[in-house]
N, C-alpha and C positions, 0 to 999 in steps of 0.2 A: 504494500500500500504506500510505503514514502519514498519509493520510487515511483510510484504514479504521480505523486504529488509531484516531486522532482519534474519530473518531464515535464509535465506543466507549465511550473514557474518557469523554466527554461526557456518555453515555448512563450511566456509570455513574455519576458525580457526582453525573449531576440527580436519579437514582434513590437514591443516599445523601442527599441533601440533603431528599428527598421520603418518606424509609423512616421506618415507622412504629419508633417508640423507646421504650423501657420507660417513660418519663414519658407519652407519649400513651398506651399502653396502661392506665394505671393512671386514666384521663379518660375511656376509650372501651370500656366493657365491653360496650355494645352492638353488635348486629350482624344488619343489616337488608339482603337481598338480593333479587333475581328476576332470574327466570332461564328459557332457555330448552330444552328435552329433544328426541330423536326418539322418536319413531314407527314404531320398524323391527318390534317385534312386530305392532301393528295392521296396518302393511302388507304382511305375510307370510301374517295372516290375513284380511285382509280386502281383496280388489281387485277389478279389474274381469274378468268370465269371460275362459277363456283361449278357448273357444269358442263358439259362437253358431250354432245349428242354422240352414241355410240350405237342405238337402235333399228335405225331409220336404216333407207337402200342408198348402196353405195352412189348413185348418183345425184342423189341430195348433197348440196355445198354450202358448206357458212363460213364466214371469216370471224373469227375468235382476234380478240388482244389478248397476248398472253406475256409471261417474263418480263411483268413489268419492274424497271429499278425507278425508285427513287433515290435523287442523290443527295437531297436532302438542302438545310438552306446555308448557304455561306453569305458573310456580310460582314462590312466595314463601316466605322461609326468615327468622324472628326465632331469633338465637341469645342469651343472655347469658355471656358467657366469665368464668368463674370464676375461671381461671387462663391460664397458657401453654398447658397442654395437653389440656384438657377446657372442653368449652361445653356448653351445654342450649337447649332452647327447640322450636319448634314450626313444621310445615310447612304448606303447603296447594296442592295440586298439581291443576289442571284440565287435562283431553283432550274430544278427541271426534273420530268418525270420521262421514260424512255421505256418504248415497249414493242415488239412486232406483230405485226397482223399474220396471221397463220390461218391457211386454209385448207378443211378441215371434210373429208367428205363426212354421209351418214354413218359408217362405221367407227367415227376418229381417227380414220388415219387420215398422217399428213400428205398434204399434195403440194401446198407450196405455201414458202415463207418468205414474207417481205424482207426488206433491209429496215435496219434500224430506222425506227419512228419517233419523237420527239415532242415533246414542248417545252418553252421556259418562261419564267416571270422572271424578269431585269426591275425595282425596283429602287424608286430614285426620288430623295425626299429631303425636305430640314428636318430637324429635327431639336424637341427642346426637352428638358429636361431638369425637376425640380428635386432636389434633395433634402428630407426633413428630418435626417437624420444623418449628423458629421461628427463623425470620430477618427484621429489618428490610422485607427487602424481597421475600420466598418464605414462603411456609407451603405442609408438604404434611400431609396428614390421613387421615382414615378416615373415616364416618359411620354411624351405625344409627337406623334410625325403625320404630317399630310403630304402627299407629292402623287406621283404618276406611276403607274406599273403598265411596262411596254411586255406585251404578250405575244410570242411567236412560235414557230417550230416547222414541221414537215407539213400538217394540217391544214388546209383551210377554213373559214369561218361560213356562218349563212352567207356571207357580203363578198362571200369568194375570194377574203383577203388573208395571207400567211401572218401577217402584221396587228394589233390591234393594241391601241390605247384607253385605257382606265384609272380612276382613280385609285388611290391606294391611302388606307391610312393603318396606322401602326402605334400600337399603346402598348406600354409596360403597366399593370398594376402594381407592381412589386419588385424591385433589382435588390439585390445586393453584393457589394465589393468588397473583398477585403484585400489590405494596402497591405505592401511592402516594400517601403521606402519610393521610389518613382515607379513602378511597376505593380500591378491588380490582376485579380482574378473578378468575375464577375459571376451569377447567375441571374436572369432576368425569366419571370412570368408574366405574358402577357398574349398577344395575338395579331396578326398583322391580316386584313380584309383587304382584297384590289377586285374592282367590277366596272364593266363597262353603264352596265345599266343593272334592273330588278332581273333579267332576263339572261344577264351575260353573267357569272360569279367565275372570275379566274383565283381568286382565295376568299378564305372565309374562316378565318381565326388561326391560320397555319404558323406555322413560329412561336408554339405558345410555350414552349420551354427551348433557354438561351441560354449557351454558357458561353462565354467569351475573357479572354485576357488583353493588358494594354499596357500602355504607357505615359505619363502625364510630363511633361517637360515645358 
């Protein structure tokens, strides 16, 4: 047991000795991070079929999407901290889901398989971000971003277009960092929605677990 304690203190020393302090904050207004998101919206909507006709006569044909990867969401976040409790600055947030069309007679056997098919959300935004909670060595926060989510891939849309733009907005309820002298870990909960309209939804709450590391200089 006082080696548990031990470790501890240890751990908390090296962590006050390393916690970022209002003189470095007043040096380090920037703040440079990436990070990585899930995929739990895309793969709720997009996977591999739950069946695959195998009864029917072989001259019956269906194209199935199958093998679908998600790769899940990568992003990059420039804030400038103006204060303890308010930052600014801007996001930029890529996805993409990938999967082949395979076709399929009545039996289930294959007859032929596409080439990789694709889509991806490019998400591009400011971003602000309010902290009500500042400690050396914790910060927990809030965040909001509104901007654009450009939508593309192998696909076309009803409009016949590979291309399509939507708004995009993106909230954290809940971050938190912990410092180590100019360097962070983060984990952020929240959800990021991009649509063209009520009719169009290219996300809808995706990104809702974040963890990302950075730098504040």
């Amino acid at each position: 047991m006082k080696r548990v304690w031990l470790i501890i203190a240890m751990c908390s020393v090296t962590l006050g000795l390393f916690a970022e302090t209002r003189e470095d904050f007043s040096s380090r207004r920037n703040e440079l991070r990436v990070g990585w998101g899930d995929q739990l919206f895309e793969s709720l909507m997009w996977h591999n079929p739950v069946q695959i006709a195998t009864t029917l006569p072989e001259t019956y044909t269906a194209v199935y999407h199958e093998n679908y990867r998600h790769n899940q969401h990568i992003w990059a976040e420039y804030l400038w901290r103006f204060n303890y409790w308010f930052a600014l600055g801007g996001m930029v947030d890529v996805s993409e889901v990938g999967w082949n069309d395979v076709t399929r007679n009545g039996q289930g056997t294959e007859i032929m398989r596409s080439k990789r098919k694709y889509f991806y959300n490019c998400v591009i935004m400011p971003n602000m971000r309010f902290t009500y909670f500042h400690h050396p060595n914790v910060n927990i926060y809030s965040s909001l971003g509104i901007g654009m989510d450009i939508n593309g891939g192998t696909e076309t849309n009803a409009r016949g277009k590979k291309t399509d733009i939507g708004l995009a907005v993106n909230g954290t309820v809940v971050g938190v960092s912990a410092n180590y002298d100019r360097w962070f870990m983060a984990v952020d909960l929240g959800g990021l929605t991009a649509l063209k309209d009520k009719n169009t939804i290219f996300l809808a709450f995706s990104r809702m677990i974040n963890v990302s590391i950075g730098v504040r200089f």
